[in-house]
C-alpha positions as CSV (number, residue, x, y, z in Angstrom):
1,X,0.0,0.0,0.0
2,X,1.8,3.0,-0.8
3,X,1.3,7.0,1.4
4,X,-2.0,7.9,-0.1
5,X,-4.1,4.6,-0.1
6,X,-2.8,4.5,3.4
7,X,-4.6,7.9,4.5
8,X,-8.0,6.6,2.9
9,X,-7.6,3.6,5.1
10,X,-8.7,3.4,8.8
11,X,-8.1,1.4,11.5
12,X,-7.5,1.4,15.7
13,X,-3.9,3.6,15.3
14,X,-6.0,6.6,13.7
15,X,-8.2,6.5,16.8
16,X,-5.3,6.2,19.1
17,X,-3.0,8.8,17.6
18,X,-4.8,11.2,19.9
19,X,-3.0,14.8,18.6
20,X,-4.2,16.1,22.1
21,X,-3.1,13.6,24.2
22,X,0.5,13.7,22.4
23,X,0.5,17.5,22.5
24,X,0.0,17.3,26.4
25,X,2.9,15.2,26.8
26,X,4.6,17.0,24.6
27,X,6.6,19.9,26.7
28,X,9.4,18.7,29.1
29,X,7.4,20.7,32.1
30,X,4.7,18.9,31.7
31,X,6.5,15.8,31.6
32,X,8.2,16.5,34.5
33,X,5.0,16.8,36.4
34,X,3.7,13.3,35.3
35,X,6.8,12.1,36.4
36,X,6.6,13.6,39.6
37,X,3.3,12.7,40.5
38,X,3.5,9.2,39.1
39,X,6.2,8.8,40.9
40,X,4.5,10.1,44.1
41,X,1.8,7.4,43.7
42,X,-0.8,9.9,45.6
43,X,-2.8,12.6,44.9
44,X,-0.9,15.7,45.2
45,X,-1.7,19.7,45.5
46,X,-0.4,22.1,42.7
47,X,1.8,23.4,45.9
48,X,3.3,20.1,45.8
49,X,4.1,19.9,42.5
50,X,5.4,23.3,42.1
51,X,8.6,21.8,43.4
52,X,8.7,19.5,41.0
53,X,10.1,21.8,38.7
54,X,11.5,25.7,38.5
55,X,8.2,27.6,37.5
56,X,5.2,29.7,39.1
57,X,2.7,28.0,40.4
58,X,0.2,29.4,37.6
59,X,2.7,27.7,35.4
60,X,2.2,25.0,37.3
61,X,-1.6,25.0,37.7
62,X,-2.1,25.8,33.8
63,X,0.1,22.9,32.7
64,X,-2.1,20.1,35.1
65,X,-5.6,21.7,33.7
66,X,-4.5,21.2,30.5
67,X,-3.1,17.3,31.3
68,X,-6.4,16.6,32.5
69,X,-8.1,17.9,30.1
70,X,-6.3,15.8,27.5
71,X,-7.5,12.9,29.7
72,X,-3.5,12.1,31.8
73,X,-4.6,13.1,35.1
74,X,-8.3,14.1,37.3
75,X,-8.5,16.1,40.0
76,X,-10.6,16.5,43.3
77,X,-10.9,20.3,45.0
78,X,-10.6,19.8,48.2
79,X,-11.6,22.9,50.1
80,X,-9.5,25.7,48.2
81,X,-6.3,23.4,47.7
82,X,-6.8,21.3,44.2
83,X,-5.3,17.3,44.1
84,X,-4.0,15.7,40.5
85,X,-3.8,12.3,40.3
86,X,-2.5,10.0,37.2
87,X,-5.0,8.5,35.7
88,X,-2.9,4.9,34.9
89,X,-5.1,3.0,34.2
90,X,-6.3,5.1,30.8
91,X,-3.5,6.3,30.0
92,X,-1.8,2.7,30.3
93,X,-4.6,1.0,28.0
94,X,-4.3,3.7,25.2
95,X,-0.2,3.3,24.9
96,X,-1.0,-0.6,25.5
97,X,-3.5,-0.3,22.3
98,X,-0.9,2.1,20.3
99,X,2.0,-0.2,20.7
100,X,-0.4,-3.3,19.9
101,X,-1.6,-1.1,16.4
102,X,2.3,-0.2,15.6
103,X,2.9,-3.3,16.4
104,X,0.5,-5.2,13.5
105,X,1.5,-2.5,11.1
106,X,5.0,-4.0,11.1
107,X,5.9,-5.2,7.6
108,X,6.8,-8.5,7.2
109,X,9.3,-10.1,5.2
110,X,11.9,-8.1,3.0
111,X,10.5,-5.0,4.1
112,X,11.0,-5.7,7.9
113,X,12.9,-3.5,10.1
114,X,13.8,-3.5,13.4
């Protein structure tokens, strides 16, 4: 199938290649942040997770609403204070489903690569 019969052709990976979802996780902060949190394994505060990395807490606070809102993380308000947590088990699925669709795209025989 060659470039241009391939964009007429749909399957799961156009579903999955979510340009939002790659967007969010697309700027080191924000990846820093995931990190953090992830590696927190709790909810935590955007106080919290300002130390996480060297920018204002509105940074801070703007770069979580918009990883939730591309579906990474949810978050509780708990009086004033606000707590992200990851959602895994979401955001695992959809990168388990990617790699599966990559995966059966692989060519096969003398057009394999590594």
């Amino acid at each position: 199938m060659d470039p241009q019969e391939a964009t007429k052709c749909c399957g799961p990976m156009d579903e999955l290649l979510d340009a939002g979802l790659f967007k969010a996780l697309g700027d080191p902060t924000r990846l820093k942040l995931l990190s953090c949190l992830a590696k927190c394994s709790r909810p935590c505060s955007v106080t919290e997770l300002t130390g996480c990395c060297a920018v204002d807490v509105s940074v801070v606070s703007r770069h979580l609403g918009l990883l939730e809102r591309a579906g990474v993380l949810s978050s509780a308000k708990e009086g004033r204070t606000v707590f992200y947590s990851v959602r895994y088990k979401p955001l695992t699925e959809v990168f388990r489903k990617l790699a599966k669709a990559i995966e059966a795209s692989r060519p096969k025989g003398k057009h394999a690569t590594t």
